[in-house]
N, C-alpha and C positions, 0 to 999 in steps of 0.2 A: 774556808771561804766566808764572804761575808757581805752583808750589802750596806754600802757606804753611805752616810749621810752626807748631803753636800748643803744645805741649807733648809728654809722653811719659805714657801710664798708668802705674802704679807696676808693672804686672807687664811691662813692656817693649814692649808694641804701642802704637803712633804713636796719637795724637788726630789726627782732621782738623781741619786747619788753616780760618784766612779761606778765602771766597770768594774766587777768581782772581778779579779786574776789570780794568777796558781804563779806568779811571781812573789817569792816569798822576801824576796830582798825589797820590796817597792813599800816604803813607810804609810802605815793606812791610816785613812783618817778615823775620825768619830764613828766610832759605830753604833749602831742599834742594839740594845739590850736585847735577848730573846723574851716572846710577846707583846714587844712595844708595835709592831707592826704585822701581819698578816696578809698574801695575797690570797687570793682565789680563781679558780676560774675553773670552767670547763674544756675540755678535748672531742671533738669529733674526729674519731682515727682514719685515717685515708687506709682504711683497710677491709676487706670481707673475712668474717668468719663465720663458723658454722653453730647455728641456733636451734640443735634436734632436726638438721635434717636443712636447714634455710637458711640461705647468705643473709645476712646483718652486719651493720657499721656498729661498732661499739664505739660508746663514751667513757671519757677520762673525768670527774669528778677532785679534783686535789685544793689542798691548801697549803701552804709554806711558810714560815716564820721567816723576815726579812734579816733579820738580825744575823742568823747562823745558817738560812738555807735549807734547814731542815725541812723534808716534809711530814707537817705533825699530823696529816688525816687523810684518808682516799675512797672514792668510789667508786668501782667500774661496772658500768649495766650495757647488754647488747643493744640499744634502743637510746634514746634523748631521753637523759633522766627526766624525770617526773619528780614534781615538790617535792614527795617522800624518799625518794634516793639521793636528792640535794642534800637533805636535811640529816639524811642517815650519813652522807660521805663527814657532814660536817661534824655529827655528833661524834665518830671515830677522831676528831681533832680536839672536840671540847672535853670530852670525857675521862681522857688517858686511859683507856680502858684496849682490853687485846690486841692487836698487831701493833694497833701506836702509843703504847702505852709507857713509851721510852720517853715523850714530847706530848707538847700542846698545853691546856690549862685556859684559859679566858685571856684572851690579848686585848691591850689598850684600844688598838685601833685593828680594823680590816679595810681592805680595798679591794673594789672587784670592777672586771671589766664593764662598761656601761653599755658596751655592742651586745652582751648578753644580759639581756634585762631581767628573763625569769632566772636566772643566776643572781644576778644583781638583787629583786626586789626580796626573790626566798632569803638570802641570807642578812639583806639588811631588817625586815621582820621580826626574823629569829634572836639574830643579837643583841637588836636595841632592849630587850628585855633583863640582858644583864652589861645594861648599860657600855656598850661597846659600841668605840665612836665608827664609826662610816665616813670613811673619806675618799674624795677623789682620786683618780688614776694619777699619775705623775703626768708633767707636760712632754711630748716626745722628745728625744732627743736619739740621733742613728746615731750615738757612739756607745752606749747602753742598751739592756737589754731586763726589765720586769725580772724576778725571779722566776715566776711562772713561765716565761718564756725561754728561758734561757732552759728550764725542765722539761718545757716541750721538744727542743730544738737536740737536747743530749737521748730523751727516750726514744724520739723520731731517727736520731745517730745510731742508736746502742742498741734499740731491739727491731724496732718497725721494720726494717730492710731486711730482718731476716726471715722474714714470716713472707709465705708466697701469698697472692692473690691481691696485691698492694693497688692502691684507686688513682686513676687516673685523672687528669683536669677534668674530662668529660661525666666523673663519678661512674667509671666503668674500670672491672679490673682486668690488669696489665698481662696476666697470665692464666690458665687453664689449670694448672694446681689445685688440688684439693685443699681447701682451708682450712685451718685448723680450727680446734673444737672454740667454741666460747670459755669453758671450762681452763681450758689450757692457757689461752692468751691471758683469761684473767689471772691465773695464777703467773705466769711470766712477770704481768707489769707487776703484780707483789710485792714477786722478787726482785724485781729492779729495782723499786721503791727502796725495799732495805738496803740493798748492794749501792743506792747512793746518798743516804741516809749515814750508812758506817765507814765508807772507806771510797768512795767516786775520787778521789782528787789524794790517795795517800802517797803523797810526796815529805823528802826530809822538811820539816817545820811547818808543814801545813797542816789544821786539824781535819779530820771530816767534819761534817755537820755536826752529827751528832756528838761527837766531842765537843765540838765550838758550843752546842746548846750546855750537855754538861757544867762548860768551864766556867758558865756564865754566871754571874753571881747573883743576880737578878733573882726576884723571888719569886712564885709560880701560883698564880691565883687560881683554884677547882674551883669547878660548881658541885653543888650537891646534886641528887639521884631529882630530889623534886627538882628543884633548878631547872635541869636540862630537859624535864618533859615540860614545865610551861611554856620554857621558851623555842623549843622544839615541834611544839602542838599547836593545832588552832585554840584560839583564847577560849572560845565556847565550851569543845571538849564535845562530849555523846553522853547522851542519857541514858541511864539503865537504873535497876532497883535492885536493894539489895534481899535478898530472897532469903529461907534456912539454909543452905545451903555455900551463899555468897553472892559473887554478882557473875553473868554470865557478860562474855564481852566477846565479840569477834567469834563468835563458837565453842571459847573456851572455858570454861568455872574457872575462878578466882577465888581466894578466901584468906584471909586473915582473923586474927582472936578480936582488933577492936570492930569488929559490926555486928560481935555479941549486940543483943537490944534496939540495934538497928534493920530489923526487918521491915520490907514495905517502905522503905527511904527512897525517894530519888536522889539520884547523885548524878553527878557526871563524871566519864572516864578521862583518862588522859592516858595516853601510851605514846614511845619512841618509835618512829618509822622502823618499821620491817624486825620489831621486835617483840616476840609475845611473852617472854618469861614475868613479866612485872606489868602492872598499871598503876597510876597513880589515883585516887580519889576524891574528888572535893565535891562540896555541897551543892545542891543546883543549880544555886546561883552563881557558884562557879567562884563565891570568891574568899572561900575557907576550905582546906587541904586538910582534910579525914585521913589519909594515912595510906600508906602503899599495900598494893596487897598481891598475892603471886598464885601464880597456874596450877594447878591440883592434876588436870587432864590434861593427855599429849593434846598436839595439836591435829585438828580433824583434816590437815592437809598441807602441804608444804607452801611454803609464803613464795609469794611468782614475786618473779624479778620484774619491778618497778622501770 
């Protein structure tokens, strides 16, 4: 599959293209390199699941390469993500790092819906710092369909109807079932994620995504480790000092060889949402990067879902 380029508006935001089809005879037009384009958005699930004991609506957090379909990053939290779970779905897409680590890299451009604005403002923040342009939604058109949506519209097909406790117009659910765990659901959309990621559409001549991203010849810009905390973090960061020891951050000791001779320093931290194995370091002023430095002690508690 793949998402068609049909032209360019004169002020520089994309037209949406043809309908993706699974008609492999139909001559496609120009397509999109993968990372030339990226959507985004968020899912509020029309569903109840169980959060230790408590009905909650969970959210969908995703992002998409327009090129190939793939989906190169995801988040899913029982609750309306929070800036820090936005920012965590999104690093699983910049990073290439664990479950998505088949996809993703720095894309030219992203778009995101403008009805969700703390979606919209978190991610244009983040990225304009590795200079990734932010552009408008496309102009509607009912014979097309966003990538994003058309992923809503197949997970809503493929899993959501089979899970009991499903939400009604009134946001009241439809049946008396016990719902399943949060646990479980998250792991479902995982797996669907990858089950459409490697093979949703395996017909004679048609690739999956993931092949389509593969075959792409296109070349794949990373960020590095600091990179993605600056542009990930608030600019400021959090003050701490570096001690004999190291620097203590969020409850936890840090330490590296270079803050040899740097005892009694202030510095500021910088860390990745909802991750403690690593922090980054720069000077108080925040605008000279001293060097990464990593965890010594477990964590004094398990990180709550955002």
């Amino acid at each position: 599959m793949g998402c068609w380029a049909k032209g360019w508006h004169e002020n520089g935001s994309e037209l949406m293209g043809r309908k993706p089809t699974t008609d492999a005879s139909e001559p496609p037009g120009p397509r999109l390199h993968r990372n030339t384009l990226w959507e985004g958005a968020c899912l509020e699930v029309a569903l109840q699941v169980n959060l230790g004991g408590e009905p909650c609506r969970p959210w969908i957090t995703w992002f998409a390469d327009c090129g190939t379909q793939v989906v190169v990053g995801a988040g899913i939290t029982p609750r309306r993500p929070s800036r820090e779970s936005i920012l965590a779905a999104l690093q699983t897409a910049v990073s290439r790092t664990g479950r998505f680590a088949a996809a993703g890299g720095v894309p030219a451009r992203i778009r995101m819906d403008h009805a969700q604005e703390a979606l919209a403002r978190t991610v244009r923040e983040a990225m304009t710092a590795l200079e990734v342009e932010f552009v408008d939604p496309p102009f509607y058109a009912p014979d097309v369909k966003e990538v994003v949506e058309t992923l809503h519209d197949a997970l809503e097909r493929d899993l959501f109807t089979r899970f009991p406790r499903g939400i009604d117009a009134r946001a009241t659910a439809r049946d008396a079932s016990p719902a399943v765990t949060f646990g479980a659901f998250h792991a479902a959309v995982l797996e669907w994620i990858e089950g459409w990621n490697t093979g949703h559409d395996a017909r004679p001549g048609r690739l999956s995504p993931l092949e389509a991203w593969n075959a792409d010849p296109a070349l794949i810009t990373d960020a590095t480790s600091p990179d993605l905390v600056t542009f990930m973090t608030a600019s400021s960061g959090r003050e701490s000092t570096v001690t004999t020891h190291g620097i203590i951050y969020g409850g936890m000791l840090y330490s590296e060889a270079w803050m040899a001779g740097r005892v009694g320093q202030v510095v500021k931290v910088r860390s990745l949402p909802l991750q403690c194995e690593q922090i980054e370091v720069y000077t108080s002023e925040g605008d000279e990067r001293l060097g990464s430095a990593y965890r010594l002690d477990p964590p004094t508690g398990a990180t709550a879902l955002a």
